[in-house]
C-alpha positions in Angstrom: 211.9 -8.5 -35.9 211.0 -6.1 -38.7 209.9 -6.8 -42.3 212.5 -5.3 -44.4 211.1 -6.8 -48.4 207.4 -8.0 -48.4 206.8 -8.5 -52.5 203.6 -10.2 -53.6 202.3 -11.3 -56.8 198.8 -12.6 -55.8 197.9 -14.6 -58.4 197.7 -18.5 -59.4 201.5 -18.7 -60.2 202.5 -15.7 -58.4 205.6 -15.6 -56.3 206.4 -14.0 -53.0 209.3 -12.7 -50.5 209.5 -11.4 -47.4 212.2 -10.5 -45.6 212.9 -10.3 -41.7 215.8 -8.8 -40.0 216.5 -9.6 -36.5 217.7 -6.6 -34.9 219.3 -8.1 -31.4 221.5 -10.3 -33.3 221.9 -8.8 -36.9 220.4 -11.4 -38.9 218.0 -11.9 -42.0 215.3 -14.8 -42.4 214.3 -14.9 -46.3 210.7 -16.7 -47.0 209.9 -17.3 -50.5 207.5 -19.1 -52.7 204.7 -19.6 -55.3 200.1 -18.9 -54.8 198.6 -22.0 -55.7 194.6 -22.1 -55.7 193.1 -18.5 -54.9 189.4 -19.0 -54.4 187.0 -16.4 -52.5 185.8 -18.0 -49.2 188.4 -20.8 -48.9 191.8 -21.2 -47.7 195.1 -19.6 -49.6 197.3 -22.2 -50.8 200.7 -21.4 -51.4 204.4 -23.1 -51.0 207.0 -21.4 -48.9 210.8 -21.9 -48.5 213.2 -21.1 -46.0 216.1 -19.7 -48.5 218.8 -20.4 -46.1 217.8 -24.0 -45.7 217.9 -26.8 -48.6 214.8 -28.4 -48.9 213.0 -26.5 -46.6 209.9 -26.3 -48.8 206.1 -27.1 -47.4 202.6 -26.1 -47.9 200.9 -23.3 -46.6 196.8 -22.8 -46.3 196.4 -19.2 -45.6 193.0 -18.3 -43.7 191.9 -15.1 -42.9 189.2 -14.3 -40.7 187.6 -10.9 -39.5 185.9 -10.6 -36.0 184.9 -7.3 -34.3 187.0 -5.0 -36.7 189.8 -7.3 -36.2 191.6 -9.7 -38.8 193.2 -13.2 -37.4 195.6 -15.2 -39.8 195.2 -18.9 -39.3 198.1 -21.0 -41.4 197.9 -24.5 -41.8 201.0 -26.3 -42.7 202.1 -29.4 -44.6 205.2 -31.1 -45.2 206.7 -29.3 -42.0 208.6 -32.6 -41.5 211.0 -32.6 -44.5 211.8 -28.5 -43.2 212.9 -29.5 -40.0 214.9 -32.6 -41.1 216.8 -30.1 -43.6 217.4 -27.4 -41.0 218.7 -30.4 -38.4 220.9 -31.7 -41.0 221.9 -28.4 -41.9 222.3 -27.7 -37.8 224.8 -30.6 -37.8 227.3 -29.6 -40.5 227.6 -26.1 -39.0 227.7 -27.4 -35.2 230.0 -30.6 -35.5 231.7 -29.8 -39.2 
């Protein structure tokens, strides 16, 4: 996949979008949402949405940590439940109309 929009205004209240495009089949996967807390030294909290999917909002806690020159991303996530119970319902009405 490639990253075809990556906006970010990181501030309390900021939104974001990022864009991916799957290549091998032609599709896009559009992430959005809004920063919560920002605070040096602790987890990133921001929401995040599947725009194709209904209700497919949840929590994100964003940590970044550097070892050895190298930078690993560690996301935490909350409400992951009520995602996947939109994009099964969703599944449904496009598999058995």
């Amino acid at each position: 996949m490639t990253m075809i929009v990556c906006k970010i205004d990181l501030r309390v209240g900021g939104t974001w979008r990022y864009v991916l495009h799957d290549s091998g089949n032609d599709t896009e996967h559009a992430f959005s949402g809004e920063c919560g807390e920002i605070v040096p030294q602790q987890p990133l909290i921001a929401t995040e949405y599947y725009e194709p999917v209904p209700n497919s909002d949840y929590l994100n806690m964003l940590t970044l940590a550097e070892k050895d020159g190298k930078t690993t991303l560690h996301i935490a996530m909350q409400g992951l439940v009520k995602y996947l119970v939109a994009l099964w319902a969703i599944s449904k009405r496009v598999l058995m109309p």
